[in-house]
C-alpha positions as CSV (number, residue, x, y, z in Angstrom):
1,X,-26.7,19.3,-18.7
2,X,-23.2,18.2,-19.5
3,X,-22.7,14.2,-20.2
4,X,-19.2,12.8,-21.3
5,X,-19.3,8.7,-22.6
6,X,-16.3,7.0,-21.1
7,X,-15.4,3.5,-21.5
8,X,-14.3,3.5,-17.7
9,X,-14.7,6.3,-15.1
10,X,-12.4,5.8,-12.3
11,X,-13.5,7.7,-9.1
12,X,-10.4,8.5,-6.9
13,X,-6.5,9.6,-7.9
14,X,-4.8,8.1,-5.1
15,X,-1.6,5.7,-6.6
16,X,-3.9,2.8,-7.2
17,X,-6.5,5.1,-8.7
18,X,-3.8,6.6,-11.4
19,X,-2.2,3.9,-12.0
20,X,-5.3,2.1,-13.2
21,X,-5.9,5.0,-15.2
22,X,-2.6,4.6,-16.8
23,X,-3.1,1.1,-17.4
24,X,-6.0,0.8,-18.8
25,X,-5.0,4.0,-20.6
26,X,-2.5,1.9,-22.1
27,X,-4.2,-0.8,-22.9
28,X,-6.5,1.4,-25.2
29,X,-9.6,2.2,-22.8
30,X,-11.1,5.2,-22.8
31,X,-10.7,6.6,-19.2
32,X,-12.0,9.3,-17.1
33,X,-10.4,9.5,-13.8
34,X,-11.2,12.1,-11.2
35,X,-10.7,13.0,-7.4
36,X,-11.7,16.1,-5.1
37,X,-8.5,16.6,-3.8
38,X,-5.5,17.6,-6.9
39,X,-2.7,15.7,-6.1
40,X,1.0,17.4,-4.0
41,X,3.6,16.2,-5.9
42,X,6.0,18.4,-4.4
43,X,7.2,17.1,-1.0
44,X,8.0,20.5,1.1
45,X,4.2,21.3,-0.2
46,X,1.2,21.7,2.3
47,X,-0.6,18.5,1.8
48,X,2.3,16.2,0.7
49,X,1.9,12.7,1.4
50,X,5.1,12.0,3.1
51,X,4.5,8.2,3.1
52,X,6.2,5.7,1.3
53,X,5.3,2.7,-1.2
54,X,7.0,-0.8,-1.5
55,X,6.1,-2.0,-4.5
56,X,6.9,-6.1,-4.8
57,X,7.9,-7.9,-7.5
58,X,4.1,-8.7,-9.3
59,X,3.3,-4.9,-9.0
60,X,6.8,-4.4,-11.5
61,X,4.4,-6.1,-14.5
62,X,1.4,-3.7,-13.8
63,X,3.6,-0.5,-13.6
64,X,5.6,-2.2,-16.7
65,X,2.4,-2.4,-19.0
66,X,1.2,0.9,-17.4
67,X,4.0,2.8,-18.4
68,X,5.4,3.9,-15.5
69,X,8.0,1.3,-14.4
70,X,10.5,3.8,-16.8
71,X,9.2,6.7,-15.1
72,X,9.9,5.4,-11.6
73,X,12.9,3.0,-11.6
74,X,15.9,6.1,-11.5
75,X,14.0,7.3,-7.7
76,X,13.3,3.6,-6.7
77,X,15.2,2.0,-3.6
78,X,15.9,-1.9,-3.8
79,X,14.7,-4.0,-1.0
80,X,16.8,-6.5,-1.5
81,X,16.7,-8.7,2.3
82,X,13.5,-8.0,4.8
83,X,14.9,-8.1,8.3
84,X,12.9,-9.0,11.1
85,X,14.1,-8.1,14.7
86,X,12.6,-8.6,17.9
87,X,13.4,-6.4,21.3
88,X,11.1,-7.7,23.2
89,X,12.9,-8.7,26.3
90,X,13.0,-7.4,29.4
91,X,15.9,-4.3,27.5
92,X,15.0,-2.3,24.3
93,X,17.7,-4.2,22.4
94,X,17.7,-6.8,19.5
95,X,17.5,-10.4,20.8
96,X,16.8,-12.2,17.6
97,X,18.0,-11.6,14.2
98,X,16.2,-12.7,11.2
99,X,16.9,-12.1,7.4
100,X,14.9,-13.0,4.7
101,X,16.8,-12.7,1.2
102,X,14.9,-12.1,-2.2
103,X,17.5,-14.4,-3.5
104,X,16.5,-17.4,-1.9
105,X,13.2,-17.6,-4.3
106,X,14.4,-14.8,-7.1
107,X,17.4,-13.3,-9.1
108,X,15.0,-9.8,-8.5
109,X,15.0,-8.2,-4.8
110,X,11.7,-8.5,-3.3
111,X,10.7,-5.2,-4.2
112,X,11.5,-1.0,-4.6
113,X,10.4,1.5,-2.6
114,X,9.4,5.4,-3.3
115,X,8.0,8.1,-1.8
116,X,4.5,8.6,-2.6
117,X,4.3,12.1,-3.5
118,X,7.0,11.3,-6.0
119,X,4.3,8.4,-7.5
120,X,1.6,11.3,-7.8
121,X,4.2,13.0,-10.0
122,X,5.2,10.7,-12.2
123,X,1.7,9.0,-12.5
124,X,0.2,12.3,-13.1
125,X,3.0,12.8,-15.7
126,X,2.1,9.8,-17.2
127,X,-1.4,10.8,-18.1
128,X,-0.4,13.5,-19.4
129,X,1.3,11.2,-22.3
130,X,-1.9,9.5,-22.5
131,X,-4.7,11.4,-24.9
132,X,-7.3,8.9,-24.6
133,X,-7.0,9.5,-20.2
134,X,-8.9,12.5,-19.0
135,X,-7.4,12.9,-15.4
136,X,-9.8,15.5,-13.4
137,X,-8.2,16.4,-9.8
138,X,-10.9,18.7,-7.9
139,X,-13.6,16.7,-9.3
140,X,-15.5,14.1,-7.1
141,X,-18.5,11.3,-7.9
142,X,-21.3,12.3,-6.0
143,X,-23.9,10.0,-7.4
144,X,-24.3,6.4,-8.8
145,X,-27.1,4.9,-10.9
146,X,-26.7,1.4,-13.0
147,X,-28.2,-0.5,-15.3
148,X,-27.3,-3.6,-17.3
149,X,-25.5,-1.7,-20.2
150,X,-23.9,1.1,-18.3
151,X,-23.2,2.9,-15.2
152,X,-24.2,6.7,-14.9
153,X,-21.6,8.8,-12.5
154,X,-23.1,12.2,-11.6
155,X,-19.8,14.7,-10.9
156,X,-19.7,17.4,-8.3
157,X,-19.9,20.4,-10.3
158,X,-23.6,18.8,-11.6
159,X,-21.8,16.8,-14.9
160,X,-22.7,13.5,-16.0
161,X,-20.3,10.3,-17.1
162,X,-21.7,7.0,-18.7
163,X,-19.4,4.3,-18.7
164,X,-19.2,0.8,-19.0
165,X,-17.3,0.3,-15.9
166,X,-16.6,2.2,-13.0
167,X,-13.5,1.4,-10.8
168,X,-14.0,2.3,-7.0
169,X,-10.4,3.3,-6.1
170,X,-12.0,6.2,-4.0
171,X,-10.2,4.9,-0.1
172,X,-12.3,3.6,2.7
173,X,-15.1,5.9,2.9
174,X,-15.8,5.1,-0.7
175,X,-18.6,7.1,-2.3
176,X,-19.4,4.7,-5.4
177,X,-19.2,1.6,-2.4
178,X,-21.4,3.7,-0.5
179,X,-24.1,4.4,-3.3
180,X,-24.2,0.5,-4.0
181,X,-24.9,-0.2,-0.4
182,X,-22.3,-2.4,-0.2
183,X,-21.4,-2.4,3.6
184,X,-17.8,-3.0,5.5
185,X,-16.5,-5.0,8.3
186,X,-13.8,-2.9,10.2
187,X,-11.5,-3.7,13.1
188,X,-9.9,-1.1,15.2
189,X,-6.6,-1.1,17.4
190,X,-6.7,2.0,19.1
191,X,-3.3,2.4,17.1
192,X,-1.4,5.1,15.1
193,X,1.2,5.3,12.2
194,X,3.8,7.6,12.5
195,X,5.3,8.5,9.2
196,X,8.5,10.3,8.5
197,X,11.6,9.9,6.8
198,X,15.5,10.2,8.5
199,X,19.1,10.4,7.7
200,X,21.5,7.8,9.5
201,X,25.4,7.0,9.4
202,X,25.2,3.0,9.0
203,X,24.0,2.4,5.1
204,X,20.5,0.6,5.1
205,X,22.2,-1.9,2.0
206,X,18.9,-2.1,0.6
207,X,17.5,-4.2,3.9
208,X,14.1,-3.4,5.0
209,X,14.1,-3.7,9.0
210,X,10.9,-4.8,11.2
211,X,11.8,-3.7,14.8
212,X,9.1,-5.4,17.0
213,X,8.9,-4.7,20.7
214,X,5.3,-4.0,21.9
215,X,2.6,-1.4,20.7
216,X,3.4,-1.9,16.8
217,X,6.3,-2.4,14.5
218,X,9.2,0.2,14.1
219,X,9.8,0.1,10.3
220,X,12.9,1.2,8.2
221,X,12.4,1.0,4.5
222,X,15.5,2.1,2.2
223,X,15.1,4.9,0.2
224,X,17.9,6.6,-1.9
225,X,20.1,9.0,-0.3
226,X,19.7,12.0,0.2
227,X,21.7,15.2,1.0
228,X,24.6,12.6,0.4
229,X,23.6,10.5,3.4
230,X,21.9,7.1,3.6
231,X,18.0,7.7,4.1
232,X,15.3,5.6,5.1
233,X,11.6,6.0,5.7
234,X,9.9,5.2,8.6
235,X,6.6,3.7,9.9
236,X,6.6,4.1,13.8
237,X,3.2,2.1,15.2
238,X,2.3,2.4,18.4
239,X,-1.3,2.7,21.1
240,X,-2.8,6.0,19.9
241,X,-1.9,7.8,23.6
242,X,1.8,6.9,22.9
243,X,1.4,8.3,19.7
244,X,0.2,11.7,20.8
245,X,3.2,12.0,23.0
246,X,6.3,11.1,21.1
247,X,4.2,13.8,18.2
248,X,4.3,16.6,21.2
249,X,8.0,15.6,21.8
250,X,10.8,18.3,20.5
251,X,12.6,17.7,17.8
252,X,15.9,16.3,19.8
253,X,13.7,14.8,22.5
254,X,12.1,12.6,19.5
255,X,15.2,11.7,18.1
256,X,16.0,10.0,21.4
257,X,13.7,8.4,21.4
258,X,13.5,7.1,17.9
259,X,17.2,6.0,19.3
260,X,16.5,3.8,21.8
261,X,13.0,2.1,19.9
262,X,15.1,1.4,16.6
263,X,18.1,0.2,18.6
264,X,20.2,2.3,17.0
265,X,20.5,-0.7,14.0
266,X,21.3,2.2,11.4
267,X,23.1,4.4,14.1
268,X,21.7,7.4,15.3
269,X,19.0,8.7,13.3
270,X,18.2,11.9,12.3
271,X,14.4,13.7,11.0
272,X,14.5,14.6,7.4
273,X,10.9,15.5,7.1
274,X,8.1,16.3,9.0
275,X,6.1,13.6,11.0
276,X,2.5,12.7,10.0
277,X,-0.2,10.3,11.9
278,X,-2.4,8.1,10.3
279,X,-4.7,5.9,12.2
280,X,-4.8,2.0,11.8
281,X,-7.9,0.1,10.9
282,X,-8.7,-3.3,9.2
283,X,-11.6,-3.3,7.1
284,X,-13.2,-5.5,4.3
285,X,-15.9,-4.6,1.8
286,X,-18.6,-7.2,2.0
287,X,-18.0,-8.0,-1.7
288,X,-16.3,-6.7,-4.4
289,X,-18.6,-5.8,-7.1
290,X,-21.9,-4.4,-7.9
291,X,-23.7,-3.9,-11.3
292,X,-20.8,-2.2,-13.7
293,X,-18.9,-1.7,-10.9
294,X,-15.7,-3.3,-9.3
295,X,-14.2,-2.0,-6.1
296,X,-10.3,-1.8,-5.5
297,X,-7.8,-0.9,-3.2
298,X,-8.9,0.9,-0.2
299,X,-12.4,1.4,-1.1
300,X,-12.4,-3.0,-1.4
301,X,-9.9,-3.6,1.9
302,X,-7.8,-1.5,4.3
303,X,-4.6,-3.3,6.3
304,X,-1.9,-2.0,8.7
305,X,1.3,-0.9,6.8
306,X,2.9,-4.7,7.3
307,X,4.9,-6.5,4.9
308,X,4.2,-4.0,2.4
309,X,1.0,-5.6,1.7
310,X,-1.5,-2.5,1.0
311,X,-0.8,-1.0,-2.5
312,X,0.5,-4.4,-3.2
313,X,-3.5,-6.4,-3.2
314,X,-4.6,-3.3,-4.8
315,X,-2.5,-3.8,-8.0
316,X,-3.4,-7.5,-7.5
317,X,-6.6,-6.0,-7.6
318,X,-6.1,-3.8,-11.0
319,X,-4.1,-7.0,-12.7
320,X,-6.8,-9.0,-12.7
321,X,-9.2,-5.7,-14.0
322,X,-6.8,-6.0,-16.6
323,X,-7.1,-9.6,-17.2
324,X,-10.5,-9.8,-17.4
325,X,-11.3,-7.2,-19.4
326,X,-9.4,-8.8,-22.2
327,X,-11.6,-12.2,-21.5
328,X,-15.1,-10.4,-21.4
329,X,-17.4,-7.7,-22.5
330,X,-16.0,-4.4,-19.9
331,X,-18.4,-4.1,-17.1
332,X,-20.5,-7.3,-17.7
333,X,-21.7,-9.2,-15.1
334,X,-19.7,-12.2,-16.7
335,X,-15.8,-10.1,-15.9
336,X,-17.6,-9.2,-12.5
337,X,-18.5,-12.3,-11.3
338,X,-15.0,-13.5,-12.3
339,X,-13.5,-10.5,-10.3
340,X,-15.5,-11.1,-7.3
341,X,-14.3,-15.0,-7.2
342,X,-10.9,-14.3,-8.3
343,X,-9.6,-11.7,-5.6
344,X,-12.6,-12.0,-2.7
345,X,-11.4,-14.7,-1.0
346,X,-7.8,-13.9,-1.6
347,X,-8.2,-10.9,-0.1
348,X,-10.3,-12.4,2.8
349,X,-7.8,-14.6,4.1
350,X,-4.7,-11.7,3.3
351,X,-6.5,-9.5,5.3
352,X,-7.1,-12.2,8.2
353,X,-3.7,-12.9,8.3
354,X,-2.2,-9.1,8.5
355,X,-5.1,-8.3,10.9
356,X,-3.1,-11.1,13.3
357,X,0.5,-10.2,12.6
358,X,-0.7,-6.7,13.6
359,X,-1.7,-8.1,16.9
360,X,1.3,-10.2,17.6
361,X,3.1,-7.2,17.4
362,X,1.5,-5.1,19.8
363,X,1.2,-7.5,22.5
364,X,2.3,-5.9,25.6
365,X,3.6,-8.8,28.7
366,X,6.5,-10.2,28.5
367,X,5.3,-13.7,28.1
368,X,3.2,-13.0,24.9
369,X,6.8,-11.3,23.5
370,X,8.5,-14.6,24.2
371,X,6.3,-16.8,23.1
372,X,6.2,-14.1,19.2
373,X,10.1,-14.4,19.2
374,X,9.7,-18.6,19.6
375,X,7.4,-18.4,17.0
376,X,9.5,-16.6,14.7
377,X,12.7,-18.3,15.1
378,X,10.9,-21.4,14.6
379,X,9.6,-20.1,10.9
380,X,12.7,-19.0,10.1
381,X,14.7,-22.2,10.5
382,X,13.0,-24.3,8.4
383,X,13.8,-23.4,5.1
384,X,10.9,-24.7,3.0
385,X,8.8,-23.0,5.1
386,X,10.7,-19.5,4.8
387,X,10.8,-19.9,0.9
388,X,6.7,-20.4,1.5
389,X,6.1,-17.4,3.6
390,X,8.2,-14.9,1.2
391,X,6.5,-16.2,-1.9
392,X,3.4,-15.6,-0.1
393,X,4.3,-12.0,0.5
394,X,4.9,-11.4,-3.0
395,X,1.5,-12.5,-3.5
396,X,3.5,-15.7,-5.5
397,X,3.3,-19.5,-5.9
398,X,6.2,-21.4,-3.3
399,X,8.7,-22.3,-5.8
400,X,10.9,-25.2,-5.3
401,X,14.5,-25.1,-4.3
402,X,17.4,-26.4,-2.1
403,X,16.9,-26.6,1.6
């Protein structure tokens, strides 16, 4: 039987799973990734992940020491202010106006965003640079066994892998999780994403816009232009029924719509691409680790697309990988242990506290919308505070500054 020795085997090519394999790649590791599916990396492909990816300003250092930051920069839209608006009075209009501007705590913007198909690409590309990465798209973990020294991966065309640590970066139905027994809490809204990108006539100028009426958030995230007009992508929540509708809509009956729930902030807006659903959960392993294994990203902790907080704790999540396997024997329960008190209860209370914003915004009376825009506006004008929040949303220490 077949049986490769690996110094990591990384079980799922998402973003976060090839970017750790580019990053540890870089830093010397010998790595195996692999993942059923082969990645689209064209976007009018079948299968193209039409979503998009903000990546803030601590990802930058991963991507940097990964390799990629070169590769991805040219396509990469700032995000320069975050703009929160509410509409939830009694008219679909804005009734409070709040910007939050990177340069209050930072002479970077708060982050860049790409599509993701475009970060399967590049990543992908990336390997390819890499001799000491064996990327394996088609190719899924089937079977777990570990011991003290090593972890054994069984592939599923009946190969073997030994390594001294696998990465779980395989989503939230996890396999290597699974095999490990590690169970998940998971919290459902009866909610959908739709995800699409448009054309509009007012330039986005690099602001990221949180529309919030009831139902979800209406997100528009810049992206560069395209066809010579100013582009954005979209992330349209909303109570799964809803959802089903507006998807059944025509094309100009959609539009519209999309006109009246973004309040026409960009001017009209017009479908560049296809619209996709995802569904919204919350879910939380039950810990982070097992024996030569450390879960990340999605197969660790799921969130609603808010604040651009995902991808973001995954990287989080492959920094301090990175970290630690400069401080301690790779895989030992020593650079586990530290994992597992480093990110766990991180992660806990980052999940908690999207799980609630995701609430907030769906709440449906009237009163509940008054009392989010009170609460809000009260954030916003108190400055220390403000600098606080958005220094927690980069996943950063409050600096100090003027108030």
């Amino acid at each position: 039987m077949d049986q490769r020795q690996t110094d990591i085997l990384i079980s799922g090519g998402g973003v976060a799973g090839l970017t750790a394999a580019a990053a540890f790649g870089a830093a010397g590791y010998a790595v195996i990734c692999v993942d059923p599916t082969p990645p689209v990396t064209d976007e009018a492909a079948e299968g193209a992940d039409l979503r998009t990816t903000a990546f803030l300003q601590p990802a930058r250092d991963v991507l940097m020491a990964a390799g990629l930051w070169d590769r991805l920069q040219p396509y990469a839209a700032p995000l320069q202010i975050m703009r929160i608006i509410d509409a939830g009075g009694v008219v679909t209009e804005p009734r409070l106006v709040k910007d939050f501007n990177a340069t209050e705590i930072s002479d970077l913007p708060f982050g860049w965003n790409l599509p993701n198909w475009l970060l399967r690409r590049e990543m992908v590309g990336r390997l390819g640079e890499l001799p000491q990465v064996q990327f394996l798209p088609g190719m899924a973990t089937v079977g777990l066994v570990t011991r003290s020294s090593q972890a054994l991966v069984t592939l599923s065309d009946g190969s073997r892998v030994t390594a001294r640590l696998v990465i779980a970066a395989d989503g939230r139905g996890s396999t290597m999780r699974q095999a490990l027994g590690i169970g998940v809490t998971t919290y459902r809204y009866g909610q959908k994403a739709l995800t699409f990108a448009v054309t509009h006539q007012v330039p986005h100028e690099n602001v990221s816009t949180e529309i919030h009426r009831s139902g979800g958030p209406f997100t528009l995230v810049p992206l560069p232009d395209r066809h010579g007009l100013p582009c954005s992508a979209v992330v349209w929540m909303e109570r799964g029924p809803e959802v089903a509708r507006l998807l059944a809509l025509p094309e100009v009956e959609f539009e519209a719509a999309m006109d009246v729930r973004s309040c026409q902030v960009l001017g009209p807006l017009r479908l560049a691409t296809r619209r996709l659903v995802w569904p919204m959960i919350t879910q939380l392993a039950q810990r982070m680790v097992g024996e030569r294994v450390a879960l990340m990203a999605e197969a660790a902790h799921v969130v609603p697309p808010i604040g651009a907080q995902g991808l973001n704790m995954s990287l989080a999540d492959l920094a301090a990988l990175l970290d630690l396997a400069g401080k301690h024997e790779l895989g030992s329960d020593a650079m586990l242990t530290e994992y597992q008190r480093r990110r766990y209860l991180e992660v806990t209370a980052r999940v908690m506290g999207i799980d609630a914003l995701n609430r907030a915004s769906m709440v449906e009376s009237q009163a509940l919308r008054d009392i989010r825009a009170a609460a809000l506006n009260g954030l916003y004008g108190f400055p220390p505070l403000r600098r606080v929040l958005m220094n927690a949303g980069l996943g950063a220490k409050a600096a100090a500054g003027p108030s």
